[in-house]
C-alpha positions in Angstrom: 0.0 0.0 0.0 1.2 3.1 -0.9 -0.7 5.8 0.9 -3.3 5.4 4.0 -5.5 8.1 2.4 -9.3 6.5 2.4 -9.9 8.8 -0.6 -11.9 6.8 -3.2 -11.9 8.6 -6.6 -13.6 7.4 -9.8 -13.1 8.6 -13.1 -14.4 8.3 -16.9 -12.4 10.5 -19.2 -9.7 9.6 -22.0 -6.3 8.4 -21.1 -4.8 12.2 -21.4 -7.3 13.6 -19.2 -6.6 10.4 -16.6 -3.1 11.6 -16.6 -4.0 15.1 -15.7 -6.4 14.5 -13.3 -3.5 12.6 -11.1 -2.4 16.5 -10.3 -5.6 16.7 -8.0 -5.7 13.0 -6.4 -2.3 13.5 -5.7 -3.0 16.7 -4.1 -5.7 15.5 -1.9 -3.7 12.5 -0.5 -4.0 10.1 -3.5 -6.3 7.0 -2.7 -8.0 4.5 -4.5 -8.8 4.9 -7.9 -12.1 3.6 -10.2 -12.3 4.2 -14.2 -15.7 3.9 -15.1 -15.7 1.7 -18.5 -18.2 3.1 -21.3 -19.1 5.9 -19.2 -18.4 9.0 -21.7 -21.2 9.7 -23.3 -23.4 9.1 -20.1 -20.6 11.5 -18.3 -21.6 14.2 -20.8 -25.2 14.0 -21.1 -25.8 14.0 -17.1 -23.4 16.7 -16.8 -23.4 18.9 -19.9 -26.7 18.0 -21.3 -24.4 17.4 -24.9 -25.6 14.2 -27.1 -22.7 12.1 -26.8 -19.2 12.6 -26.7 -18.1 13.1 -29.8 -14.9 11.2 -31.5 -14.4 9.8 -27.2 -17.8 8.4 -27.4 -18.1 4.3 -25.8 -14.8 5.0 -23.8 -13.0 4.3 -21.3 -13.0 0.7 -22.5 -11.6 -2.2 -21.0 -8.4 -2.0 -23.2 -8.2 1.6 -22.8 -8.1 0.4 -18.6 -5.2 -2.1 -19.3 -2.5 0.0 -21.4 -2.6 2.8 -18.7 -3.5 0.3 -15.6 0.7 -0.4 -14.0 1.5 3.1 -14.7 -1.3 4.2 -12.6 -0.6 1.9 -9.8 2.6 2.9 -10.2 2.2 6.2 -9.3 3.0 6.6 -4.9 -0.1 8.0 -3.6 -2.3 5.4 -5.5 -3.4 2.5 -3.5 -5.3 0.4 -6.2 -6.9 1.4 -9.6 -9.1 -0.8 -10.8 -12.5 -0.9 -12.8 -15.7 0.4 -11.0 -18.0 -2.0 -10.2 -20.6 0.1 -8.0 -18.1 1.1 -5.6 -18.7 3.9 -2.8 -16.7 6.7 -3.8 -15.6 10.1 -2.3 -14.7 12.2 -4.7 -16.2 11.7 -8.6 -13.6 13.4 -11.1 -16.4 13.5 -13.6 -17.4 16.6 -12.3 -15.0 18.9 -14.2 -17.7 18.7 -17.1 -19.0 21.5 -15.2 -15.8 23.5 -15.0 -14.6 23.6 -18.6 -14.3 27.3 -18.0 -12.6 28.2 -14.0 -12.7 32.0 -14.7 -9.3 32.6 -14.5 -6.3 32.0 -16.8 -5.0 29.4 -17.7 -8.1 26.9 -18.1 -6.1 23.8 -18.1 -7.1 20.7 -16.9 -5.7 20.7 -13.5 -7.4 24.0 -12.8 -10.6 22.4 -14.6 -10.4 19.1 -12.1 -9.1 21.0 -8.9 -12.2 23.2 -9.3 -14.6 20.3 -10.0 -13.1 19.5 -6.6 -13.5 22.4 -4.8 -9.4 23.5 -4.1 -8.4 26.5 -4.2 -6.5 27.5 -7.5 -4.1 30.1 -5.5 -3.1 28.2 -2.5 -2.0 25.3 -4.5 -0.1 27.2 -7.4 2.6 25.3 -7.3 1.5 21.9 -7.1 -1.3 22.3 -9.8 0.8 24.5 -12.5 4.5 24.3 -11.3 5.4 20.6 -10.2 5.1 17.2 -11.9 2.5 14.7 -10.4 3.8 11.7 -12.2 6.4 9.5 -11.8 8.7 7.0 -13.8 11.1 5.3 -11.7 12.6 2.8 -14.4 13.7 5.4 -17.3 14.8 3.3 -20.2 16.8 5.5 -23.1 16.3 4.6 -27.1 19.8 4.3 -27.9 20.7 7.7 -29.8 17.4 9.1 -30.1 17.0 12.0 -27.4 13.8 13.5 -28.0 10.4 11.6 -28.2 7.7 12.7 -30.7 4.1 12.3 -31.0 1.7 13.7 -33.9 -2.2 12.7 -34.8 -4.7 14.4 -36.4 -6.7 15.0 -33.2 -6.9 18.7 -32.0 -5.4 20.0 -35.0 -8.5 22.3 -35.5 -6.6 25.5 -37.3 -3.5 23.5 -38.0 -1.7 22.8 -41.2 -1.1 19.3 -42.2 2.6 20.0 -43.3 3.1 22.7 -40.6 5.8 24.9 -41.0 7.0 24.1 -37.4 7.4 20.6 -38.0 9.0 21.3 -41.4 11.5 23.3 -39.5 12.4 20.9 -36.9 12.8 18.2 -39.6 15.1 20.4 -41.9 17.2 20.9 -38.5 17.6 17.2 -38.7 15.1 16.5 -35.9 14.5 12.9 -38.1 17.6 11.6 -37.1 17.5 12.8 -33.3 14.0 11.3 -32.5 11.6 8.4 -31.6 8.1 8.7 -32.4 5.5 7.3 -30.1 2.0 6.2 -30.5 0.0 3.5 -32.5 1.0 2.4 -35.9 -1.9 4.5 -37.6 -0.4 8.1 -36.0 2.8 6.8 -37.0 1.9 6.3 -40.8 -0.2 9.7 -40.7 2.7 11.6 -39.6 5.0 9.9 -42.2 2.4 10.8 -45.1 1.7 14.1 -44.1 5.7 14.9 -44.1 6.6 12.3 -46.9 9.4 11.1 -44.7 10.3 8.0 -42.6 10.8 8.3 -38.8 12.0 5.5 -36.2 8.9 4.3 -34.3 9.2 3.0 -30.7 6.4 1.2 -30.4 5.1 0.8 -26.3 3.1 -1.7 -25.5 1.4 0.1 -22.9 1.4 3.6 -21.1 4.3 2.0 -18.6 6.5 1.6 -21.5 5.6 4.6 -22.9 6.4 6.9 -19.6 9.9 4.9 -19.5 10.8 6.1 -22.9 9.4 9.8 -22.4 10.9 9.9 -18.8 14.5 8.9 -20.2 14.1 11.2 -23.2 16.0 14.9 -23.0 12.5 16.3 -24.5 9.5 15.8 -25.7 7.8 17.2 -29.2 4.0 16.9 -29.9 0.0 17.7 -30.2 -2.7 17.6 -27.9 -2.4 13.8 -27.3 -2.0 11.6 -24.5 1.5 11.2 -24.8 1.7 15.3 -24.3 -0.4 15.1 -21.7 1.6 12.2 -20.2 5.0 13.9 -20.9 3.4 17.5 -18.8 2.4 15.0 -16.1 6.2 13.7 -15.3 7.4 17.3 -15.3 9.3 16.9 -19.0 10.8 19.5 -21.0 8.5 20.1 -24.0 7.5 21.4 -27.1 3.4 21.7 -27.5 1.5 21.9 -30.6 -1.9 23.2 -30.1 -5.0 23.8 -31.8 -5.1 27.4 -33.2 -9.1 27.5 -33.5 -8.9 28.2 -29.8 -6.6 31.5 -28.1 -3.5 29.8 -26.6 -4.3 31.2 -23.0 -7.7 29.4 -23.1 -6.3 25.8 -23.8 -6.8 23.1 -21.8 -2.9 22.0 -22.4 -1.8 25.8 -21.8 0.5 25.5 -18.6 2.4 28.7 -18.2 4.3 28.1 -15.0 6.1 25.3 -16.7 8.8 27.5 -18.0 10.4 24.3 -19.6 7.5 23.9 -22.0 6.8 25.8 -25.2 4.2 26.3 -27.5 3.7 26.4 -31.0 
């Protein structure tokens, strides 16, 4: 056991926004941990009154549960994750549907979870925008390849397909300093959209895939979960985000990390 907090948590969001929300349980003492399976589109009708949930709708699913399950047990302050089965809870992370917008700046999801819990944002600066909440303690390093790199074609909203800041980094030989993470499909769609040919790690699961980040030098990507998982352990990174939406106002926007850009 890693913690004798009694907080019981449940959760139903993507594998990104699981990631994030571990800034608030860890906050409150960590606990046990529940992800609800299927749960999205329920989540957002109760709470947001929205028809479904969009391109997440159907998730978490059970495979979803078992490529993030070891890293989230292996965080300190969690005692057990595993999937709710009607359990009594104390705290339903679920409720940030209803704080999409905290009033403040920056929006980003640990403001958006830490008011769905009722903290307050200024007395826990630091831990919610300044510090890492996640941990790898078995780094493994891809033999000559510092930097990891993610791309998809999620929450590219106002992007370019052959972006200009990608293009750059390439022409600066970033091809032959990286990794690319992710599945196989993100992989290909990153190699079309460039016309070029990239070394793929491929990770099993979200354990594998926090090794990799955690032992990288930095970390290049979109909205993804592997950005959100590389923000979570505190990395050095380079942010591409939607440009339909001011950067200020994004979810992923965390401006006390002064080791993490944006473009």
């Amino acid at each position: 056991m890693h913690t004798t907090s009694k907080n019981v948590f449940t959760h139903s969001g993507t594998t990104g926004d699981t990631f994030l929300s571990l800034s608030v349980v860890k906050l409150l003492g960590g606990g046990d941990m529940y992800l609800r399976l299927h749960n999205m589109n329920n989540m957002i009708q109760q709470k947001l009154g929205w028809p479904d949930a969009g391109i997440h709708s159907g998730r978490m699913s059970q495979k979803d549960f078992d490529v993030i399950a070891e890293l989230i047990r292996h965080q300190p302050y969690i005692n057990k994750f595993e999937v709710y089965n009607g359990e009594s809870w104390t705290h339903e992370l679920e409720e940030v549907c209803r704080h999409h917008q905290v009033g403040r700046i920056p929006r980003n999801f640990s403001n958006q979870y830490a008011r769905s819990q009722g903290i307050d944002l200024d007395d826990n600066l630091k831990e919610l925008q300044m510090y890492a909440w996640m941990e790898c303690r078995e780094p493994r390093k891809v033999p000559n390849k510092p930097i990891a790199i993610a791309r998809n074609d999620h929450y590219q909203e106002g992007n370019e397909l052959d972006s200009p800041s990608w293009r750059n980094f390439i022409n600066r030989g970033l091809l032959e300093q990286c990794f690319f993470i992710g599945i196989d499909s993100d992989h290909a769609w990153f190699e079309d959209a460039f016309k070029v040919k990239v070394y793929h790690h491929k990770t099993p699961d979200f354990m594998e895939m926090a090794r990799v980040i955690s032992a990288a030098e930095m970390f290049i990507g979109n909205q993804s979960s592997p950005a959100g998982l590389a923000i979570a352990l505190g990395k050095t990174c380079m942010i591409e985000t939607r440009k339909n939406e001011k950067l200020d106002n994004n979810e992923i926007f965390y401006p006390y990390r002064t080791n993490i850009q944006y473009f």
